[in-house]
C-alpha positions in Angstrom: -71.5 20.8 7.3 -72.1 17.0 6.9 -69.7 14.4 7.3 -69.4 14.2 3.6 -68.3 17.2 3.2 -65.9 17.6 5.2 -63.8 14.3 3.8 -64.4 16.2 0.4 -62.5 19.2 1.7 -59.9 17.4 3.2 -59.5 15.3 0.3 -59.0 18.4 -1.7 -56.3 19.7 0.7 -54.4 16.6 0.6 -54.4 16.4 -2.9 -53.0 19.9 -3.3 -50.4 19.2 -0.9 -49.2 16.3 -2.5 -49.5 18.0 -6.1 -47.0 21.0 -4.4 -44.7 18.9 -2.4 -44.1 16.5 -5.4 -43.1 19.5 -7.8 -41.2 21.3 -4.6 -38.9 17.7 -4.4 -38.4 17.5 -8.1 -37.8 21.0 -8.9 -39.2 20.8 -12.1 -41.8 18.4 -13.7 -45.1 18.0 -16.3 -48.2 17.7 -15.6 -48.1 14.0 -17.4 -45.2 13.0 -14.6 -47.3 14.2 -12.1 -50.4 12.2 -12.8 -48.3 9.4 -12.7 -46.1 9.1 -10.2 -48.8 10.4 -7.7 -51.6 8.4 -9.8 -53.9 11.1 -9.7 -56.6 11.6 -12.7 -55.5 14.0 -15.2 -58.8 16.5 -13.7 -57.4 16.1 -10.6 -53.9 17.3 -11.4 -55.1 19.9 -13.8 -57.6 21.5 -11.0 -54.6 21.5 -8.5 -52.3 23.2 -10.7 -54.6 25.8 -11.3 -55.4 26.5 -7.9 -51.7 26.7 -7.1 -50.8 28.7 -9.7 -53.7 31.2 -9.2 -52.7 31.1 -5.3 -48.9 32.2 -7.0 -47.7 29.1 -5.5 -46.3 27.6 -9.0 -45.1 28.5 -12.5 -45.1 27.2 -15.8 -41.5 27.9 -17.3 -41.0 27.1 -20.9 -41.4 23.3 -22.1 -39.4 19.8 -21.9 -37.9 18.6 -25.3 -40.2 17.4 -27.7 -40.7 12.8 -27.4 -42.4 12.7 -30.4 -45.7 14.7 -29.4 -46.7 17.8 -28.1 -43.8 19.3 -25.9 -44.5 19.1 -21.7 -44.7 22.3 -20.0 -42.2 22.5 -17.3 -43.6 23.3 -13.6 -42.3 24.3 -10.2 -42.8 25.7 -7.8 -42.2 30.2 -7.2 -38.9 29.8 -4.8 -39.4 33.4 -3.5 -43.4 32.8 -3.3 -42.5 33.1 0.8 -38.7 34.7 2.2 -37.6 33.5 5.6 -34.8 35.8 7.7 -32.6 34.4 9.8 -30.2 36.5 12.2 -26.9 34.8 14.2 -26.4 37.0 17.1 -23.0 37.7 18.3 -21.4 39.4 20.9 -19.5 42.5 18.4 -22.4 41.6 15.3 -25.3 40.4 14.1 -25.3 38.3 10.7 -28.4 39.0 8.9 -29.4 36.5 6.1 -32.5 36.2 3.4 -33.4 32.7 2.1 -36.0 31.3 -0.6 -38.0 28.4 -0.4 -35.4 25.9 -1.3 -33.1 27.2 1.2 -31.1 29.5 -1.2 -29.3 32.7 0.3 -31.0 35.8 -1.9 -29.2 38.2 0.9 -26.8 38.2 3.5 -25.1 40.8 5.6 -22.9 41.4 8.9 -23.7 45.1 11.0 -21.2 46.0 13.9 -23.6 45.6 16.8 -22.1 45.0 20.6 -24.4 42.9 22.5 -26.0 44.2 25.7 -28.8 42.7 27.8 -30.8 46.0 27.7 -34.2 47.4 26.1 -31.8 49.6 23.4 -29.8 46.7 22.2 -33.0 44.8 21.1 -34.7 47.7 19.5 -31.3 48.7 17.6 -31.1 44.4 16.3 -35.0 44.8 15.4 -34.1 48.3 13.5 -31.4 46.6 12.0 -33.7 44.1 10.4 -36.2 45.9 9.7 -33.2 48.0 7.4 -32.3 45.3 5.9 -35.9 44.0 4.6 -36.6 47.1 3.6 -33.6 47.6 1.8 -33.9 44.8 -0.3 -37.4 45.3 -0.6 -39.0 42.2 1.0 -42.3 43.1 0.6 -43.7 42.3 4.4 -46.4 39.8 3.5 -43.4 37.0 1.9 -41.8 37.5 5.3 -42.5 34.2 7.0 -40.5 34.9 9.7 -37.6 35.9 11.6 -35.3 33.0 13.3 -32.4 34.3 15.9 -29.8 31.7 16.3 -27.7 32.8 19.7 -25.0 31.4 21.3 -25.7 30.0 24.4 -27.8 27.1 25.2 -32.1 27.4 24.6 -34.5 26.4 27.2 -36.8 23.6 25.9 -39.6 26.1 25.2 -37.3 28.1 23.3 -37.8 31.0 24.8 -35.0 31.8 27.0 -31.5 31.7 26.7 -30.6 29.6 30.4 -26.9 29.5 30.0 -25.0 32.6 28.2 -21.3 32.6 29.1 -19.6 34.0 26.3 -22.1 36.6 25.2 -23.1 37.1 29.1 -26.7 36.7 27.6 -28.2 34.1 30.7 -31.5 35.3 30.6 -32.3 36.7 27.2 -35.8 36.1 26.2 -37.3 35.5 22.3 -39.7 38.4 23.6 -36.9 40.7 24.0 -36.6 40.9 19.6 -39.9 39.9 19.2 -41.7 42.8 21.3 -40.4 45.4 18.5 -40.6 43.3 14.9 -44.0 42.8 13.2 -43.2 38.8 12.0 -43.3 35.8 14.1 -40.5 35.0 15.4 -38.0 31.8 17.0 -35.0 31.2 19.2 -32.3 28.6 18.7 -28.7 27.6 19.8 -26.4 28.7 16.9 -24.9 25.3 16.8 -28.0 23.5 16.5 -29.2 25.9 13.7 -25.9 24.9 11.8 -26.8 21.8 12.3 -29.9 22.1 10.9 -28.0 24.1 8.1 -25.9 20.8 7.3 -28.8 18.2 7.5 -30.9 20.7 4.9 -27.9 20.4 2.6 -27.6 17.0 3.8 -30.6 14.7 3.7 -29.1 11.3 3.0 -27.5 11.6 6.1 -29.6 9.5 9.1 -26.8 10.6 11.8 -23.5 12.8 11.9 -21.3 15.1 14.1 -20.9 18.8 13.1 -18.3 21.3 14.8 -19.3 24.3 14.3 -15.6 26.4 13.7 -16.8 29.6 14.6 -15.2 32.8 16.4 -16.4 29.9 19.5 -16.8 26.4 18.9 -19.9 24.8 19.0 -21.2 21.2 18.2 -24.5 19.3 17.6 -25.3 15.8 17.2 -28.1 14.5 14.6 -29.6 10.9 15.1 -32.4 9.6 13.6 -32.4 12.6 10.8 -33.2 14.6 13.8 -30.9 17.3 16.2 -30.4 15.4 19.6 -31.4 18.4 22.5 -31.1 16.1 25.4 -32.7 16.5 28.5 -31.2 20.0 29.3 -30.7 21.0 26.1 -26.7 21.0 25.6 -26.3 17.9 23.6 -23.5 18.6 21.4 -21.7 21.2 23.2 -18.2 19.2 22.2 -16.6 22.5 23.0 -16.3 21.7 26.6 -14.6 18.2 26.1 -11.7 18.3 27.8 -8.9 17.5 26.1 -5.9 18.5 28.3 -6.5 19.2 32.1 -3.6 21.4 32.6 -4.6 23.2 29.6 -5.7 27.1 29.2 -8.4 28.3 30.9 -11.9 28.1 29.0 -15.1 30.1 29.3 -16.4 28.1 31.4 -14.4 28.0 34.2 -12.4 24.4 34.0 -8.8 24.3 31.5 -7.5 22.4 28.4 -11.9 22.8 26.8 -12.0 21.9 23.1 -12.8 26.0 22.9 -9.3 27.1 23.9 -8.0 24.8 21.4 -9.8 25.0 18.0 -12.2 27.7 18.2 -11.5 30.6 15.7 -10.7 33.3 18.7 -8.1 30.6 19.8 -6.5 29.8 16.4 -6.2 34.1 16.0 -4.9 34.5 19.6 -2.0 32.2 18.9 -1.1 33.2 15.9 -1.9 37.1 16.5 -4.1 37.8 13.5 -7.0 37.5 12.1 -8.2 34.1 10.4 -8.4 36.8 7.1 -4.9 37.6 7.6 -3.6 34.2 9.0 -4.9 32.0 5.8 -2.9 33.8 2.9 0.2 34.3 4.8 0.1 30.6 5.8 -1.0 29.1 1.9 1.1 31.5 0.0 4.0 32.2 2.7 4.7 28.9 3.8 5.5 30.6 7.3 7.3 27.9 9.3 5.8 29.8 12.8 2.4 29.8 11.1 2.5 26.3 9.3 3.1 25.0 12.9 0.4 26.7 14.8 -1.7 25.2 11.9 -0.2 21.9 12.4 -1.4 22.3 16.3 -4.5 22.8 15.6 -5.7 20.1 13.0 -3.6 17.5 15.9 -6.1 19.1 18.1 -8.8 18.5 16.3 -8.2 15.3 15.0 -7.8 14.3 18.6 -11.3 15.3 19.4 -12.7 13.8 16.2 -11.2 10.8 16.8 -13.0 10.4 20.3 -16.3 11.7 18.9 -16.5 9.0 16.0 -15.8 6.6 18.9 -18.9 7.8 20.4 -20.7 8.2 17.5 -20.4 6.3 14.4 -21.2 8.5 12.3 -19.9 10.9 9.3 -18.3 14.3 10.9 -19.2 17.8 9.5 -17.0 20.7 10.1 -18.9 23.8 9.5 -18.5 27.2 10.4 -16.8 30.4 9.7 -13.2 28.4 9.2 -14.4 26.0 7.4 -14.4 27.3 3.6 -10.3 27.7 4.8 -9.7 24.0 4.9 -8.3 23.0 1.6 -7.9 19.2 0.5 -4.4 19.0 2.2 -6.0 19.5 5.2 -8.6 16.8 5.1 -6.1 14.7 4.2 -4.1 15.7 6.8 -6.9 15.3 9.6 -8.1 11.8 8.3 -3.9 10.9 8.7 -4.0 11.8 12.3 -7.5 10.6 13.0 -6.7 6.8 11.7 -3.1 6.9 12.7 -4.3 6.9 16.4 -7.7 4.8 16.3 -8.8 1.4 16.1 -11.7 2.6 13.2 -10.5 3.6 10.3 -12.4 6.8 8.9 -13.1 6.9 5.3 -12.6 10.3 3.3 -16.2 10.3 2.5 -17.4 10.5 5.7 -15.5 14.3 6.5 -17.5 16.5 4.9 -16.9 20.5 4.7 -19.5 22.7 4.7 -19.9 25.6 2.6 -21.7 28.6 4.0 -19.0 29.9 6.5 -19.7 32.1 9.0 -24.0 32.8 7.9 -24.4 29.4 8.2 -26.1 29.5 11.9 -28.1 32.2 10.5 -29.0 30.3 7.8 -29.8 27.6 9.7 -32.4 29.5 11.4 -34.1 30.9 8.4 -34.4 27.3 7.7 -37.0 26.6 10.6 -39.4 28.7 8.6 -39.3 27.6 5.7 -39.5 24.1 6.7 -42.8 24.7 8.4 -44.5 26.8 5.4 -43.6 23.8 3.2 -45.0 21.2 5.3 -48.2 23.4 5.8 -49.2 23.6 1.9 
């Protein structure tokens, strides 16, 4: 093939990926907005739509209101052209979760599963999967992928699981689902797939802090519109900042961790229920027992945010399976103990909530998928 040639093909494939990308940002557009803002000739456009649309990439839905000539048909792109799984894996469960192109949730479940470092475990998670694509009837050629989001911290390859306290899952390998599911697959810290999650349904932001609230607290730092690893891969693990020495004992061996603190296994160990059963009692009760345990644990975690946005200037994200509990009194009750004790005031604005609970690591992961078919078009 002659030089010539091959700049005409690659032309052709840049110009379709900018046609795609350009409807995929704007949801939905003409084919007159299109040629302009990406001034492209009308031929152009038109032969790249087609192509798109015969490859099932885009549709035409309906038509723009009338300017005084002949009404625009409306384009964008299929969302569930391509379906990405994600899966958090936890020590008693596995949250399994379905997303569409824009990042949407189509599906999401939780299945009792207790985790064990043996061939059955995997093979029963892959099973599990397997059930819920077919029960939902993801035909297997959408399937872009399956992400795991674990906790415990991923080695750089993302491979291997190299530290695994909590779930006692040192050593688990990618290859251990992979070897029984039919898709390509990934690994990833939980925490950095939430934050992942949280930049997704965040893109204005160039840095933050999230805390992941979940049964175990987790962290991740973003800088540069990117999730900071570090060298060995536990940037962001703000669950082992220490905040009282003669505290309770963590995971981890040393006392008075963040974990012990303001993780969702601590919160329902002091108050002896469930966050399901906690929440109502305290909003609708007004328990004085309950409001204080509450109390202790927003001081708590205004004491850590306080030191992280010293650190980090940045807006915070809490996120997480206790998040969608915080209620406005809350916030404002954080930010009050945050600025009350710190030389930087924090503004309102930059303590954000997130909404997704306790899929959004598994969400998160789905994300990595989609992310890379949409760059690849």
């Amino acid at each position: 093939m002659s030089e010539k040639g091959l700049t005409t093909i690659n032309l052709k494939k840049i110009n379709r990926s900018k046609v795609y990308q350009y409807i995929y940002k704007n949801k939905v557009t003409s084919k007159l907005q299109i040629v302009q803002d990406l001034q492209m000739g009308l031929s152009t456009v038109s032969q790249n739509l087609n192509l798109l649309e015969e490859a099932g990439l885009i549709e035409r839905t309906g038509y723009f209101d009338s300017t005084g000539g002949r009404k625009a048909q409306a384009i964008r792109i299929v969302p569930d052209f391509r379906i990405a799984i994600g899966v958090g894996i936890q020590k008693t469960m596995i949250h399994i979760t379905a997303v569409h192109l824009y990042g949407d949730v189509l599906c999401a479940d939780t299945v009792p599963l207790t985790y064990s470092n043996t061939p059955a475990y995997y093979e029963q998670a892959a099973e599990t999967i397997k059930t819920f694509i077919r029960d939902n009837s993801y035909e297997e050629e959408k399937i872009l992928g399956i992400s795991f989001a674990t906790q415990g911290i991923i080695s750089p390859d993302k491979t291997t699981v190299t530290y695994g306290n909590i779930m006692e899952n040192t050593g688990m390998r990618l290859e251990d689902f992979s070897r029984y599911l039919p898709y390509p697959c990934h690994l990833e810290h939980d925490s950095k797939s939430a934050a992942f999650l949280e930049l997704w349904n965040h893109p204005e932001l160039d840095s933050a802090i999230v805390i992941l609230l979940n049964r175990n607290l987790g962290g991740a730092v973003i800088t540069n519109h990117q999730i900071h690893h570090g060298y060995s891969m536990h940037s962001g693990a703000i669950e082992h900042m220490c905040i009282d020495p003669d505290g309770p004992v963590c995971y981890c061996g040393n006392r008075g961790c963040l974990e012990t603190y303001c993780s969702a296994n601590a919160l329902e160990h002091s108050s002896g229920m469930s966050a399901k059963d906690f929440f109502p009692l305290l909003r609708e009760k007004k328990s004085p027992r309950l409001t204080q345990l509450w109390e202790d644990y927003l001081n708590h975690l205004a004491f850590a945010i306080k030191n992280l946005n010293m650190i980090v200037d940045a807006p915070l994200i809490i996120s997480g399976y206790l998040a969608p509990y915080f209620t406005q009194e809350d916030i404002t009750y954080l930010l009050h103990r945050i600025n009350s004790a710190s030389p930087f005031l924090m503004d309102e604005t930059h303590l954000l909530l997130g909404v997704h609970g306790q899929y959004t690591p598994a969400i998160g992961a789905a994300l990595h998928y989609v992310e890379k078919f949409i760059k690849s078009v």
